[in-house]
C-alpha positions in Angstrom: 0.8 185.9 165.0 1.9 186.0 168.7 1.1 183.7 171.2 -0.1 184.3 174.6 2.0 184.5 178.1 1.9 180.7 179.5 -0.1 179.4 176.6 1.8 176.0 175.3 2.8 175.5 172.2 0.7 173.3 170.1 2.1 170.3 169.5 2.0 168.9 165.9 2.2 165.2 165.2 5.1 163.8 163.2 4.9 162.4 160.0 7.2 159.8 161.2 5.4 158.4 164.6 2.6 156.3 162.6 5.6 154.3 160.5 7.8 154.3 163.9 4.6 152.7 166.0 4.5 150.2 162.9 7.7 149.0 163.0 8.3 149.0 166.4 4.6 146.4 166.6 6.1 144.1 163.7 9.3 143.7 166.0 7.6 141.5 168.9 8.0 138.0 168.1 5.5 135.9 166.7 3.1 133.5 169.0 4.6 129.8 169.1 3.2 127.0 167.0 2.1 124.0 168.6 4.1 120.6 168.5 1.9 117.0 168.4 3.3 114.2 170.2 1.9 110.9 169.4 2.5 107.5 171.4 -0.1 104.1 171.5 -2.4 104.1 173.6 -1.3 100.7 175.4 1.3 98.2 175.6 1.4 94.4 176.5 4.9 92.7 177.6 5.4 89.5 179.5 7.5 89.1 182.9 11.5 89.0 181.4 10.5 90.4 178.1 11.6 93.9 176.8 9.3 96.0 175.3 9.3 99.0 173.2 7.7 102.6 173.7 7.4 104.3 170.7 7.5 108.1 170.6 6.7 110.0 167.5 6.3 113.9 167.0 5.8 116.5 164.4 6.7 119.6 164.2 6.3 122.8 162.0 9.7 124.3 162.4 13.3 122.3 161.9 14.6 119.9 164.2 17.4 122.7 166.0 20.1 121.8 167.9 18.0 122.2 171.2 15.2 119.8 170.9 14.8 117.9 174.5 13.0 114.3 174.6 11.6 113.6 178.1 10.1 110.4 179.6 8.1 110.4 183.0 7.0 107.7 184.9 3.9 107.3 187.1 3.6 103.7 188.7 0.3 101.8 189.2 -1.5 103.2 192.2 0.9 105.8 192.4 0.0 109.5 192.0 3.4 110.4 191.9 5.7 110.4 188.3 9.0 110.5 188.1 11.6 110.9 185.3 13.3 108.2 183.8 15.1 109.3 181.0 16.0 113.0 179.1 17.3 113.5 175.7 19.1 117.1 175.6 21.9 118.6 173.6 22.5 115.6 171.0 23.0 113.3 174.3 20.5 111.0 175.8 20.4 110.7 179.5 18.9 107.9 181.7 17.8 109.2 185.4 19.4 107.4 188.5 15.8 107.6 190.2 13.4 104.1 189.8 14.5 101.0 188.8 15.0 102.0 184.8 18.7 102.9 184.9 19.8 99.5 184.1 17.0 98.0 182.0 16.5 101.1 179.8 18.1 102.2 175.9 17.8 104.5 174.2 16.5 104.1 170.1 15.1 107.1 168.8 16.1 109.4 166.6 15.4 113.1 167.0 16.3 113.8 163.2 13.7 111.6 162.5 11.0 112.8 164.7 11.3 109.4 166.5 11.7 109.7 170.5 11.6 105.8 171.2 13.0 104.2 174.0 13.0 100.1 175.2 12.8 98.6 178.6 14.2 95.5 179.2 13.5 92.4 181.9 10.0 93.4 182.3 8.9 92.9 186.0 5.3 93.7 187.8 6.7 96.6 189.0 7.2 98.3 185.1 3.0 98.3 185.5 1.9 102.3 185.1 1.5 105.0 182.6 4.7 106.4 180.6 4.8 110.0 178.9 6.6 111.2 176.6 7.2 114.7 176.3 8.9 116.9 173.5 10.3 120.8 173.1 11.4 122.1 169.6 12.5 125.3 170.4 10.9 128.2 169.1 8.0 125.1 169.1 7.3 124.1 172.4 3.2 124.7 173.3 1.3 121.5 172.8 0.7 118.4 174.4 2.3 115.4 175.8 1.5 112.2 174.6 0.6 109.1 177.5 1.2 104.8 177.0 0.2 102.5 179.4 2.2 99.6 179.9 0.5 96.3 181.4 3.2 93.6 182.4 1.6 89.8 182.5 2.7 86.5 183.2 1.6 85.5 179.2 0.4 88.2 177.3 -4.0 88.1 176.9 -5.5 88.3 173.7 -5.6 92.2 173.0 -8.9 93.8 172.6 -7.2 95.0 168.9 -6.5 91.0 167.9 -10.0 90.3 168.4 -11.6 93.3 166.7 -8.6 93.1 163.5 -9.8 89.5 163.4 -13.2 90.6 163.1 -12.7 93.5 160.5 -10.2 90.6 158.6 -13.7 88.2 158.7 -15.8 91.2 157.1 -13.3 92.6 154.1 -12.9 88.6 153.5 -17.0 88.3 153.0 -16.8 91.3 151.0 -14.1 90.3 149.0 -16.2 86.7 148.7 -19.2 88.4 147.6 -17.5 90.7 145.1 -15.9 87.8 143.5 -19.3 85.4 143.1 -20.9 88.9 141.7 -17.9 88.7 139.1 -18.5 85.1 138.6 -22.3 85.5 138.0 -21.9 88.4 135.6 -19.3 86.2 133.8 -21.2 83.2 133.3 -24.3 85.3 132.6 -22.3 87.3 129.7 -21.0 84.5 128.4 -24.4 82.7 127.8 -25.5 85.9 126.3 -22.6 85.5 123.6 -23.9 81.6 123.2 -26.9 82.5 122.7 -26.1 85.5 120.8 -24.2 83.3 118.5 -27.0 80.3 118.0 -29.8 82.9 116.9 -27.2 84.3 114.7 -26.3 80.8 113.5 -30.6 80.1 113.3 -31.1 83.4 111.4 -28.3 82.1 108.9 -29.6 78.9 108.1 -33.3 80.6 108.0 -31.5 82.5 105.3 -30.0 79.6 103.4 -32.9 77.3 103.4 -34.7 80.5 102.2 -32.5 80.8 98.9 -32.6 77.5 98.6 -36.3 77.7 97.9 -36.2 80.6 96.0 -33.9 79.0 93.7 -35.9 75.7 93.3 -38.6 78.1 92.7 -37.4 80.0 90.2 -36.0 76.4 88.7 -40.1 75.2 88.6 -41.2 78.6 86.8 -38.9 78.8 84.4 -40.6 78.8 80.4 -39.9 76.3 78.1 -37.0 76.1 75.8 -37.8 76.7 72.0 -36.2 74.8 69.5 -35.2 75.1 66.1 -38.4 75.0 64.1 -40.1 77.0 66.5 -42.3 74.3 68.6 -41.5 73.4 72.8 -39.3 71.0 73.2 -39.0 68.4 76.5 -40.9 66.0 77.7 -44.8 65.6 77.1 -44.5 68.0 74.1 -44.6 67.3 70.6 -41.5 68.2 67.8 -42.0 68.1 63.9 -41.0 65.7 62.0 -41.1 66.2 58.0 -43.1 63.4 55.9 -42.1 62.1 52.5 -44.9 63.6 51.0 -43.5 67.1 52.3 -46.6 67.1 55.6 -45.6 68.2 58.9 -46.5 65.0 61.6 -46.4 65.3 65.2 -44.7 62.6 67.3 -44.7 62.8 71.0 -41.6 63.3 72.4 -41.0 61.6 75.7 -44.1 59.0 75.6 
């Protein structure tokens, strides 16, 4: 069959283009997972004290050689933040900028998912909000994690004391209240038993004085013994006794 001047030819699709298109989708890389950084939420210290700022994270994929640990500073009134310290390569690093360079070590361990670092000789100034910030490469989308650090000249009684002190008050009712419902059902169990055991005891004796009387009974009701010549014998009857004259006289017996 001929084709016609300046007609195309028809192109046919490939057999191989569908499996091509499949494997050349499968080669892009896959999206990210997300990495959680967790810090408290606030921390107390007193003027000359050192404190610690705890940084923990997780992860989903190893700890690799490139993980970076990164602390920012934003003071009290400030809108600016600075950084104070960066973790890189296996080394840590403390930043010349602030007033941290001197006061500031480093205690974490990336291995261990722990980014911690400690201040030391506390002063008004330290008052602000610390983050802490962490990349696991190929896991590096998620959030960075924020501590607030309130410097005093003695440390107040934390909002956490009081309300542990009242949660400690409640499990210790609780646990007073559990135990005098113990107590009761102990005492009331054992007076059951008592008891239990006195009607048994009362049922016994019923039982006893019961055979007892049975047995006296059976004692009162019993016939007479015969004797020898065929006539009652015991007291208030009569027994034979043989005359010379070979007569049969009766004698009481017993009167």
């Amino acid at each position: 069959m001929r084709q016609k001047a300046g007609a195309k030819p028809s192109q046919q699709a490939s057999p191989t283009d569908t499996p091509v298109r499949e494997k050349t989708e499968r080669l892009w890389p896959s999206p990210a997972s997300s990495i959680h950084v967790y810090t408290q939420r606030e921390v107390y210290g007193t003027v000359g004290s050192h404190v610690t700022l705890s940084c923990s994270f997780w992860s989903s994929e190893w700890i690799s050689e490139d993980i970076s640990i990164t602390w920012h500073f934003q003071a009290e009134g400030s809108r600016d933040s600075i950084s104070i310290f960066h973790y890189a390569k296996g080394q840590p690093y403390i930043d010349d900028v602030g007033s941290f360079k001197e006061r500031m070590e480093w205690v974490g361990n990336p291995r261990r998912k722990d980014g911690s670092i400690v201040i030391h000789n506390l002063d008004y100034t330290d008052n602000g909000t610390f983050t802490c910030d962490v990349k696991n490469p190929p896991d590096i989308v998620g959030k960075s994690s924020q501590v607030t650090l309130y410097v005093f000249e003695k440390v107040p009684t934390r909002y956490g004391v009081v309300l542990g002190s009242i949660i400690g008050g409640a499990l210790l009712l609780v646990a007073v209240v559990v135990a005098l419902v113990y107590l009761i059902r102990y005492c009331w169990l054992r007076r059951q038993v008592a008891l239990q055991r006195r009607l048994s005891a009362m049922e016994k004796g019923k039982l006893q004085r019961s055979a007892k009387d049975a047995s006296k009974r059976s004692r009162q009701t019993a016939p007479p013994r015969i004797g020898k010549r065929g006539l009652p014998q015991g007291k208030g009857h009569f027994r034979a006794i043989p005359s010379h004259k070979g007569h049969l006289h009766a004698r009481g017996h017993g009167t």
